[in-house]
N, C-alpha and C positions, 0 to 999 in steps of 0.2 A: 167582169165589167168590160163591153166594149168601148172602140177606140170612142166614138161618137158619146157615148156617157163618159168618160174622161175627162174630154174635149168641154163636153157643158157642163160637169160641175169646177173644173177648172178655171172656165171663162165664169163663169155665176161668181167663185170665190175671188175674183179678178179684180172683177165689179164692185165688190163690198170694198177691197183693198183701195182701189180709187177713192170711195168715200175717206177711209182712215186717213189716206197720204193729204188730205183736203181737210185739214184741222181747222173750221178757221178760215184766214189766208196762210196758217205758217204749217208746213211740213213737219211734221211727227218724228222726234229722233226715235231712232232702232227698239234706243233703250229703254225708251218714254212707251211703246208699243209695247215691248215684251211685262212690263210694268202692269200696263192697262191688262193687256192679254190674260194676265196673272189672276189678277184683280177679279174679273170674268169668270175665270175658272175656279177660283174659289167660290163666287157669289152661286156658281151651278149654271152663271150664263153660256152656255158649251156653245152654243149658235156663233152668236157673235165673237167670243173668246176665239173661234176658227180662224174666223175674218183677220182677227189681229195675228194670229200665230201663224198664215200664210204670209200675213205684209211681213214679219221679221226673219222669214224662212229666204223670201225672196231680195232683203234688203241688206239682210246683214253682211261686213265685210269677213267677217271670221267664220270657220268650218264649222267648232261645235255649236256656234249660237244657231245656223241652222239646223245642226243635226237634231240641238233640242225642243227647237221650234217647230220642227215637224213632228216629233214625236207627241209631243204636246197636242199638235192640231189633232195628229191622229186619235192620242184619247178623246179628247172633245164631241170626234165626228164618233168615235164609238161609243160613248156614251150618250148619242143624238140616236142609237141604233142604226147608225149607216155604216154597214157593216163593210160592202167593199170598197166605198171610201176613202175608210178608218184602213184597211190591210191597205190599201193602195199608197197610201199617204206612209204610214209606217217603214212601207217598204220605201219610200223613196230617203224614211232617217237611216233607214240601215246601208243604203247605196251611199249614203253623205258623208258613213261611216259610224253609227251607232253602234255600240259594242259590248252595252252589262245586260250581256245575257241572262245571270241571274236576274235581274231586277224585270227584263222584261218578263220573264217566266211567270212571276207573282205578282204582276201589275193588277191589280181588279176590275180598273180601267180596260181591260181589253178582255174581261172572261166572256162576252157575248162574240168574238171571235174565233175561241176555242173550237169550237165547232167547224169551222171553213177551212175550205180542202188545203187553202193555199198559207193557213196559220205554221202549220209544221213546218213549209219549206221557207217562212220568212223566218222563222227560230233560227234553221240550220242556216240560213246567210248570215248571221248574227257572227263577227268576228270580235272576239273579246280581247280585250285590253287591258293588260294584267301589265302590274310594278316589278320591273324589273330588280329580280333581288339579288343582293348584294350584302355579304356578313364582314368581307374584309374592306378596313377602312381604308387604307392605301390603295385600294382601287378605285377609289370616287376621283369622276372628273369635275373639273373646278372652269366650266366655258363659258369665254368671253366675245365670242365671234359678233355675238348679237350688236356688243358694244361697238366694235370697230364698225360695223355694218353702217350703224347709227351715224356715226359721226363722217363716212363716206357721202351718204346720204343728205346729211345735214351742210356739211360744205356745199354741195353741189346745189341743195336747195333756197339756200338764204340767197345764193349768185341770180336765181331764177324764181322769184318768189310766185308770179303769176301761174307755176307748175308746181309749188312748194309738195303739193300733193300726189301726182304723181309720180314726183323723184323718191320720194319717202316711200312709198307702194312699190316700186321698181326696185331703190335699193335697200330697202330693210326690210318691206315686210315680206318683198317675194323671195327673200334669202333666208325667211327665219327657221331659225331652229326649231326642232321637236317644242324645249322647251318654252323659249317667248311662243309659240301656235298656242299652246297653254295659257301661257299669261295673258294672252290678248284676247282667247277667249273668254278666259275668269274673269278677268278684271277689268277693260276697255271696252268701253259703249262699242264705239263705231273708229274706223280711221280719222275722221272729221272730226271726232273729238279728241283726239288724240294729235291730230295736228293741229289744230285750234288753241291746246296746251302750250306746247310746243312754240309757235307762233306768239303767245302771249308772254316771255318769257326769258328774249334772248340774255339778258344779261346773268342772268342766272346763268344758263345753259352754259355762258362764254366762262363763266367762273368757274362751274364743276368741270369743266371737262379733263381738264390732268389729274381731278379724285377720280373718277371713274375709269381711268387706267390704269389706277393703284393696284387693283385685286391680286396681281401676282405676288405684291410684296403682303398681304394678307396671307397668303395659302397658307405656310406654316403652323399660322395659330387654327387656320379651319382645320388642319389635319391632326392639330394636338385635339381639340374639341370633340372631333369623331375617334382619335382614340382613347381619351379619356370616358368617353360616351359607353363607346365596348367593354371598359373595364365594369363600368357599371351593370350594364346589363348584357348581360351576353346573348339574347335575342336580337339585338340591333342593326337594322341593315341600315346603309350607308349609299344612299342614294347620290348621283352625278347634281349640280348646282349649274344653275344658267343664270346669268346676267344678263337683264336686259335693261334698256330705255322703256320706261311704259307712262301713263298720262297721268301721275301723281294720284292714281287712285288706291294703291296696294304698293306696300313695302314690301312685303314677301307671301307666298303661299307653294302648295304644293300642289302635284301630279301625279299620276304614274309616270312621266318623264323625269321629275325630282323635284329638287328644290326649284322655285323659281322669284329669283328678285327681285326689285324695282329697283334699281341702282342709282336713278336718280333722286332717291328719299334717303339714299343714306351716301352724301357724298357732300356735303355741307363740310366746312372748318370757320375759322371766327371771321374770314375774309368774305364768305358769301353773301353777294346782296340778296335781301328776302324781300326787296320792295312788290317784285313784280307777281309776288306770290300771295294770294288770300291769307287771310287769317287763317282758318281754316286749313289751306296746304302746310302754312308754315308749322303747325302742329303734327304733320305727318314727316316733316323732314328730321333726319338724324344726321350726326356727326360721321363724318369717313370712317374715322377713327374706331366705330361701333360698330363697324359691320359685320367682324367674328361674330357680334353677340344676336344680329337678325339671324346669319347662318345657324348658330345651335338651337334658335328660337325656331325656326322651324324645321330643326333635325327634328326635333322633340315631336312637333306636330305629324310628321311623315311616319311616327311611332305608335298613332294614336286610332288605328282603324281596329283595333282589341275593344277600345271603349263602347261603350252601350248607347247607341243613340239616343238623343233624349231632346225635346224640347221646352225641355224648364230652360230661365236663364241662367238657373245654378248651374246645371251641366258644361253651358257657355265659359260664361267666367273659369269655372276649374278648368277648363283646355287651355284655354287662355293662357290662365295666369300659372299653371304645370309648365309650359314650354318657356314662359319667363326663369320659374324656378330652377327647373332641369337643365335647362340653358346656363344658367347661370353658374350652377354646378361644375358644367363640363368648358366654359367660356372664362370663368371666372369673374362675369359682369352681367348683369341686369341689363336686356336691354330696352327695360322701362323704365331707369334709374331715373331718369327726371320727374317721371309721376310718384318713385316714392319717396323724394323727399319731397316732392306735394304734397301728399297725404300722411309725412309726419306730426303729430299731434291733432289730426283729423278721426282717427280711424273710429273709434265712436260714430263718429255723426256718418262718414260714408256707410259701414255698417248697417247702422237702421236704418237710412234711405232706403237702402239695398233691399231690407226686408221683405219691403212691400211688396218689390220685385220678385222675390226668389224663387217662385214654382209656379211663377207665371211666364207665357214667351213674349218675354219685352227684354230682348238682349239689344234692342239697340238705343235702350236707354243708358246699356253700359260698356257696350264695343261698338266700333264703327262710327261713334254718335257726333261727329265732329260738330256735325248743324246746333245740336245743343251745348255747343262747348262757349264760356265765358274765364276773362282773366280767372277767376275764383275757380271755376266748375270745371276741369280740363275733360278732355274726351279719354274714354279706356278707361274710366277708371276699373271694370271690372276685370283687367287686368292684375291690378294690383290686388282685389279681392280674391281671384282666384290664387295667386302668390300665397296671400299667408292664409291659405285654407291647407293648401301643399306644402306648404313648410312646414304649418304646425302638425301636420301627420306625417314629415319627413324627421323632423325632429324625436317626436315622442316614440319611433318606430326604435326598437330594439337590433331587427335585423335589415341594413340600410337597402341593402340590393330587394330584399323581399317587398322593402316599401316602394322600392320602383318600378317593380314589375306592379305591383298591386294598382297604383296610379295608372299604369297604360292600361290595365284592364277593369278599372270601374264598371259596374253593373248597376248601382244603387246609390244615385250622387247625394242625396238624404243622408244615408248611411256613413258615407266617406267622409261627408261634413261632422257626423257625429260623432265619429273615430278619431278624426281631426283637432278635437279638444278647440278647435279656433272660437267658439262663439262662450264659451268658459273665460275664454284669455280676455277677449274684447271686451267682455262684462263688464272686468276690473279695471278698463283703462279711465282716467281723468277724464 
């Protein structure tokens, strides 16, 4: 492809992009585009799906949201058969830093480029990014730099609000760690949303902020946890934990970097005002106090790349509610405990709800689902569904370590449920 073809399908996709940014009179967030983008791409609209997935490549504040935005465009434009397009576009995710080499390999999305000269040598740029492993527990780091970052940042910004947003980009995000580069790609729309949060908020913030410098007087119980963890299974690596401040969207997940946490969801005590907080967030907040038990919650998840892909919401809920169980195990707390004494003398009724759901993909009728949540209806519940699906096959198990390896390695989440005895138990309840 020469420069002048570049040049005008670049300036062409430019042009569409102007339409998108022009919603209306109101500007399209990142995440509202990558959404639509989505949307497109499913429906088979590859054309226009382009359009959107170059506005999010070129708008987003974080690395991997472009790196996946381009790749994304790239399928698009190859399954439109514009083939040097699609490689040229591709190549500019693996420059941004793209790196599951296997997954490109077997994308189907790009087998009409197999063929072109310049396919092999965009393979071989392909730098993969592998979890760095780790069997001994006393080697995990427990980092908080993120935190301090934060709060550098946040002084300096409340003093100078008319830049609130550039101080917060200067000294936190341009500082961040491997792990928040993670978080903020997983979990955070945009900086603007994130500072919008933030902003909407102070008294909260003014109250957590000596929980969120706790974490050192924590470590001990996260180091009993992981080694309690190893006792169990002896395959378990032991990934490093980062702390960061992030926009109340995700209390924890993971990476190949490791654990990553939202520390301002769990940094609440009986003293924190929740006024300036939705209904809604204030269901994602937890106690300081419980933070060991987000840690082993997703130790547990960091364990689970054995499991079989799947997308029934059965599948969901048992990871889910496995890393509540396992966690709980090795923490010695639930760190759903609030939703299970919700659903004490309910389980009946969530149950059969649930049924309706079960081998269908509507998992955010039972994770994530905050928007449907009411005093009565709390959000997660399949949380707690997946809990005594794993308990009741932890229990009935004869050989306890076999039943934990067998959990990280499901194949046949039907099956598991069956072996499980759980839907036996529930039968019999009142």
């Amino acid at each position: 492809m020469n420069k002048n073809s570049i040049f005008s399908f670049l300036l062409t996709t430019a042009l569409g992009v102007c339409g998108v940014a022009a919603h209306g009179q109101q500007k399209v967030s990142v995440p509202r585009m990558g959404a639509i983008a989505d949307s497109l791409y499913k429906a088979k609209q590859f054309a226009t799906a382009t359009t959107y997935y170059y506005a999010v490549a070129r708008q987003s504040d974080f690395p991997a949201k472009k790196v996946s935005a381009y790749y994304n465009m790239a399928c698009c434009l190859s399954l439109q058969n514009k083939k040097d397009s699609a490689l040229l576009i591709l190549n500019n995710a693996i420059t941004a830093g793209y790196s599951n080499k296997s997954h490109l390999l077997v994308d189907a999305d790009f087998d009409v480029l197999h063929g072109l000269p310049g396919w092999t040598a965009a393979i071989n740029r392909v730098k993969e990014s592998k979890k760095a492993i780790n069997y001994d527990p006393a080697k995990a780091g427990f980092i908080t730099t993120d935190i301090h970052h934060f709060w550098q940042a946040y002084d300096k910004a409340v003093k100078d609000t008319a830049h609130f947003k550039q101080i917060m980009h200067k000294l936190y995000f341009d500082r961040a760690s491997r792990g928040m580069n993670d978080y903020m790609d997983l979990k955070v729309g945009s900086i603007d949303e994130f500072v919008s949060h933030i902003q909407s908020a102070p008294k909260f913030y003014s109250a957590i902020r000596n929980n969120t410098f706790k974490i050192d007087k924590f470590k001990p119980a996260f180091e009993a946890s992981y080694r309690k963890f190893k006792l169990l299974y002896g395959d378990a690596r032991f990934p490093d934990v980062y702390f960061v401040i992030g926009a109340f969207t995700s209390g924890g997940t993971v990476s190949n970097a490791g654990l990553l946490l939202g520390v301002n969801q769990s940094a609440a005590d009986s003293h924190t005002p929740v006024g300036e907080l939705s209904a809604r967030m204030q269901t994602r907040l937890n106690p300081v106090a419980g933070l060991p038990d987000v840690v082993a919650h997703e130790l547990i998840h960091y364990q689970q790349d054995g499991m079989k892909q799947d997308t029934t919401t059965l599948s969901y809920v048992i990871r889910e509610g496995m890393a509540d169980f396992m966690g709980e195990l090795i923490s010695g707390r639930n760190a759903s405990a609030k939703l299970a004494v919700w659903a004490t003398g309910k389980e009946k009724r969530i149950w059969n709800k649930f049924t309706t759901d079960i081998y269908q993909n509507r998992y955010n009728n039972w994770i994530a689902n905050s928007k449907q949540s009411g005093p009565d209806n709390p959000p997660d519940q399949g949380y707690w569904i997946g809990y005594q699906i794993c308990k009741s096959y932890y229990e009935q198990a004869t050989d306890k370590k076999q039943a934990i390896y067998n959990m990280l390695h499901i194949q046949d989440y039907k099956a598991f449920l069956m072996q499980s005895q759980w839907e036996s138990k529930v039968a019999v309840l009142p």
